[in-house]
N, C-alpha and C positions, 0 to 999 in steps of 0.2 A: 434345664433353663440355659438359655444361650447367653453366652459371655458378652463381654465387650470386644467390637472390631479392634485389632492390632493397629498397630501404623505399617503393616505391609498391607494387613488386608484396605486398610483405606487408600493406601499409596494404589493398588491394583484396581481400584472400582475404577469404570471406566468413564473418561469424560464426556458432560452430557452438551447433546447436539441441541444450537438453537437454529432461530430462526429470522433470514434475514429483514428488512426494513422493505424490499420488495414482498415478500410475501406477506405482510403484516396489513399493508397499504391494500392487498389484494382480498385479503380475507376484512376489513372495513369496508374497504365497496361492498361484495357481497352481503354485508349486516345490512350494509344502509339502503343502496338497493331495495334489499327484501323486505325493508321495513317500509320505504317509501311505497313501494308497491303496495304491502296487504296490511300497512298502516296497523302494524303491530308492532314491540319493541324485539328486536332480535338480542337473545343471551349467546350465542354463540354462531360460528360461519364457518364452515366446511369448506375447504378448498382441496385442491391437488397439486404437485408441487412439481415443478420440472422433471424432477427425479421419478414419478409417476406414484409419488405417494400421499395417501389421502389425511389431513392434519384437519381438528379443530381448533378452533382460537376462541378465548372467551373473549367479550368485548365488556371493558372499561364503562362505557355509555353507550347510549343509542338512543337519540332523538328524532323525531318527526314530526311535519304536518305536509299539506295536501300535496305542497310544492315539492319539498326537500327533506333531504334523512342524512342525517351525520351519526358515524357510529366510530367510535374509539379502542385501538388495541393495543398495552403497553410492549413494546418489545422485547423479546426473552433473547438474550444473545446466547442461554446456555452459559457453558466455562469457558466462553469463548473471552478474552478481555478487549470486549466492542465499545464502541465512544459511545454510541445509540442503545447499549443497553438498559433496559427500563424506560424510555423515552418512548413517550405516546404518540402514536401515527393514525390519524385526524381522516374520513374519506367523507366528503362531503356531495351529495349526488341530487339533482335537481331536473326536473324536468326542460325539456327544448320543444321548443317549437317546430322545428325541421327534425330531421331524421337523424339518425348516426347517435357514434360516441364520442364526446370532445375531453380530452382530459388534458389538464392543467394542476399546477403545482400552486401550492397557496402560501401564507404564512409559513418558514422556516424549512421550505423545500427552496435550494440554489438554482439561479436560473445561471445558464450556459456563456460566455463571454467571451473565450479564444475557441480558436480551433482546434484540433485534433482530440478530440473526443468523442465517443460514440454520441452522442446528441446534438444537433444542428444549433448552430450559437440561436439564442433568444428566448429558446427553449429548456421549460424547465428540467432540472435535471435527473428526469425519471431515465433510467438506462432501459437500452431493448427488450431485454427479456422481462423486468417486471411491466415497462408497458404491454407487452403482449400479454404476457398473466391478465392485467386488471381487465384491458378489454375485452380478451376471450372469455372471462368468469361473468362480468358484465353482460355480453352478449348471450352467454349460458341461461342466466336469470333471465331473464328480459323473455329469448325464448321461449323457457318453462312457463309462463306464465304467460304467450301466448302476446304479445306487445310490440309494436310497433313504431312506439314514441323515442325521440332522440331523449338521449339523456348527456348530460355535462359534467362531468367526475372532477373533482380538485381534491388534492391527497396536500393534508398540512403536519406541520411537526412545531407546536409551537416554540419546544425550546431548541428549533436546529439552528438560527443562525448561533446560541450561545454551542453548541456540541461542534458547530461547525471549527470551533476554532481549534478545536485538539486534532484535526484532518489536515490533510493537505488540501481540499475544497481551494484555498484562496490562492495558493500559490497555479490551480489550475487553470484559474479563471470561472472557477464553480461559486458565485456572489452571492450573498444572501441566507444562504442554509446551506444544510444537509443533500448529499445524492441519494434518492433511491434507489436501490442495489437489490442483489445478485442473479447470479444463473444458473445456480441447482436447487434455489430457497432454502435451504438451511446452512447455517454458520457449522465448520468444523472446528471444534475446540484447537485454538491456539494453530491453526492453520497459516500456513505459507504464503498460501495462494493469493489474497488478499492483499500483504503487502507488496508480490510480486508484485499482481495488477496495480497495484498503482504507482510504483515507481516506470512500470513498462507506460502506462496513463504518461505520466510527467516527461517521459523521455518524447513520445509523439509530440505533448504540444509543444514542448522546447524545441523541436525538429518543424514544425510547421509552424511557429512565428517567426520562423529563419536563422536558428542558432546553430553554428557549426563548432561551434567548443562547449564542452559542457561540462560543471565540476561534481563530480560524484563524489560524496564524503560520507563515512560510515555513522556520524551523527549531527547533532545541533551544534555542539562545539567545532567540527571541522569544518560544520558546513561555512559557521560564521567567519574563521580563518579564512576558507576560500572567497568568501565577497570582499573581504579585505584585500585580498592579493587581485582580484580581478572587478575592482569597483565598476569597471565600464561592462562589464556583461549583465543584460537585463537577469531580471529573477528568475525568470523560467527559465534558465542557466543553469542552477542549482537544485541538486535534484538527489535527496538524503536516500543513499541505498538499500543502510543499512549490513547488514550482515552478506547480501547479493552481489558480490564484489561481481563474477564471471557473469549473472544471468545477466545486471544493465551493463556491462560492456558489452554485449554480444547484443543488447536490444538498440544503444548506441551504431555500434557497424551495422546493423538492420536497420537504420535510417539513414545512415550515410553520415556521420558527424564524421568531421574529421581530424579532430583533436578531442581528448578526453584529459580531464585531470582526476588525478585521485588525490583523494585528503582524508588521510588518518593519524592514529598511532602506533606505536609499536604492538604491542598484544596481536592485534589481527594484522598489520601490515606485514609482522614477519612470515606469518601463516601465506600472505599470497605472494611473497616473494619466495617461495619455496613450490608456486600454482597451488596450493588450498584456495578453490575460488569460493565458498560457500564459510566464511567466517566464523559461525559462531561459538562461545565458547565450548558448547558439546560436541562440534562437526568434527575435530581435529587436534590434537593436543600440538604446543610449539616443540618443533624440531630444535634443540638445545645442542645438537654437533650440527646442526645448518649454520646456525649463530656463531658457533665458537670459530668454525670455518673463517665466519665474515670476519671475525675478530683477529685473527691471526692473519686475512689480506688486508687487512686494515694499518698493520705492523705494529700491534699489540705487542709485548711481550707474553713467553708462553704461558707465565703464571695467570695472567688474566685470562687467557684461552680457554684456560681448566675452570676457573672461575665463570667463565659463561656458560660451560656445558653441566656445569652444577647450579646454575642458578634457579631460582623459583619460579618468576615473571621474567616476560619479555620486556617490559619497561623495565627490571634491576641490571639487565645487559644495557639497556641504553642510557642508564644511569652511571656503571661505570665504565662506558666507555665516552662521554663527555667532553673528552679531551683527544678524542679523534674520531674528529669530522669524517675522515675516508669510512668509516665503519660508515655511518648512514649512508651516505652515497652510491656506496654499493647495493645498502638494502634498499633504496628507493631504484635504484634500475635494475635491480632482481626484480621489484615489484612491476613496474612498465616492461619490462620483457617476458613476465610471466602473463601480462595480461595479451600482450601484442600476439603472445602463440595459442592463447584462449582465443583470440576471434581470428585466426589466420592472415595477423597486418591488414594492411589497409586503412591504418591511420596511424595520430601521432598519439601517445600514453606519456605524461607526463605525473608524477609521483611525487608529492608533497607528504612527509613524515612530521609530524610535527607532537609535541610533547601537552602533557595534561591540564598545562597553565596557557597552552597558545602559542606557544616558541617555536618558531621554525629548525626542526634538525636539521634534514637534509630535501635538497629537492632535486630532480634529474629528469631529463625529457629523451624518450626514445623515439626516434622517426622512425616510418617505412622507405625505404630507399625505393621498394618497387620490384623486388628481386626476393627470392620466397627464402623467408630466414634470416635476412641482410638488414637486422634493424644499427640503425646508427643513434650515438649520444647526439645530442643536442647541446 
């Protein structure tokens, strides 16, 4: 008789893949479609996923008559922790008069507003690859059954304008709802990728409504310091990194901005004034003789020196050193010169340190002079 799973053996099981809000929206057309067509109810819809793998989806509902067929599929995000998990995607398919496939976004799908987004402002904000999905699956049906009639697709999400708010949607100019997404159809548990794309999303349209300073801050609390300190920069100014300290400065010098601010705390700012560009607490443990260093050009006495290089956190360093200012100021232009040799200069890194309550430590601005290496304070 087999025991009970340990907490290794459960820590080891591996996390499970879902599947994204384009694929979901893609395998409802196909229900609805198939339903509208042979005016039967479809229990499940077969698709193939970018990745060339073939998934069933059961469906929620599925309704019809002669006109139109709506069929419902909750979304499984897997272990992945998605805002659109469980959240049912609506494909609603009707017949046209004229030829083709028209698809449009209904109820709690975001329609498009600024530029620099893969979807043309107006337009709902299905992204490329699941548009292509739904109407090559569409087109698929249609054929198999021999059919030449246009058909009209709207893909809804009733509760996405409420899911839209835990996104960045608003800050992109994505109104109304939710975006339909991905480009390999399934979610990788607790993957990267995702937030990368969208911080590199926020840096293009901040770059093409004409912003050339941008403050990148590692959360909600830095971000709101930096709108205090630069009230005249629009919102798509601000643009929460996260952990991705190196990848958006390097997506920032790929658009050409020509000032960057950073805004954090100590914990991770020490980590990139040392070049750790990828932050998070697992990426890299704090360098405690980096610190004790600052501490000591700061003109600490030595007892405090030792005292930093045994400390636990990086904010109990920046807690007793409080009473000299020079310590931040150093770690804030380690951190803007550690960034300036991440993207090879060519702009200006200014470094905003600031403490758990909102306090400004220190702040420092490195310029490119123009000459490879030759950054100057500000």
């Amino acid at each position: 008789m087999a025991g009970k799973a340990t907490a290794e053996e459960k820590e080891a099981k591996p996390l499970r893949h879902g599947y994204t809000t384009g694929s979901c929206a893609t395998a409802a057309t196909k229900a609805a479609l198939t339903a509208l067509i042979t005016q039967q109810e479809q229990r499940e819809a077969t698709i193939r996923l970018p990745i060339g793998q073939d998934v069933s989806f059961q469906t929620e509902s599925c309704e019809f008559d002669a006109v139109s067929a709506t069929a419902g599929i909750i979304k499984d995000g897997g272990d992945d922790p998605d805002a659109t998990h469980g959240a049912l995607i609506i494909s609603t398919v009707s017949w046209l008069d004229e030829p083709g496939i028209v698809l449009d976004g209904g109820i709690g799908v975001g329609r498009v507003t600024k530029p620099g987004l893969p979807v043309p402002i107006g337009e709902a904000a299905i992204n490329p690859v699941p548009r292509k999905m739904i109407r090559e699956t569409a087109q698929a049906v249609l054929d198999e059954h021999g059919i030449e009639r246009g058909i009209k697709i709207v893909i809804s999400v009733p509760a996405g304008e409420e899911i839209a708010k835990k996104t960045l949607n608003g800050r992109l100019g994505i109104i109304g709802g939710i975006s339909i997404l991905g480009t390999r159809g399934i979610v990788v548990p607790f993957s990267t990728s995702a937030y990368k794309a969208s911080v590199a999303q926020a840096i293009n349209v901040a770059q093409k409504m004409g912003c050339r300073h941008i403050v990148l801050s590692t959360g909600g609390k830095s971000e709101q310091f930096g709108m205090t300190q630069y009230p005249e920069l629009p919102e798509e100014a601000f643009v929460e990194m996260g952990d991705f300290v190196g990848f958006a400065l390097k997506q920032c010098k790929l658009k050409g901005i020509d000032k960057v601010t950073l805004v954090g705390m100590m914990g991770k700012f020490s980590k990139v004034a040392q070049g750790v560009m990828m932050v998070h607490s697992k990426s890299a443990p704090v360098d405690f003789g980096f610190l004790a260093q600052l501490v000591r050009e700061a003109g600490a006495p030595e007892a405090l020196v030792e005292e930093a290089r045994g400390a636990n956190t990086a904010s109990q360093v920046g807690d007793m050193m409080a009473e000299y200012p020079l310590f931040f100021e150093k770690l804030c232009e380690s951190c803007s010169r550690a960034g300036l040799r991440e993207v090879g200069g060519g702009m200006e890194i200014e470094t905003m340190l600031i403490t758990m309550k909102g306090t400004l430590l220190g702040k420092v601005t490195v310029h490119d002079t123009g000459n490879e290496g030759d950054w100057n304070r500000g």
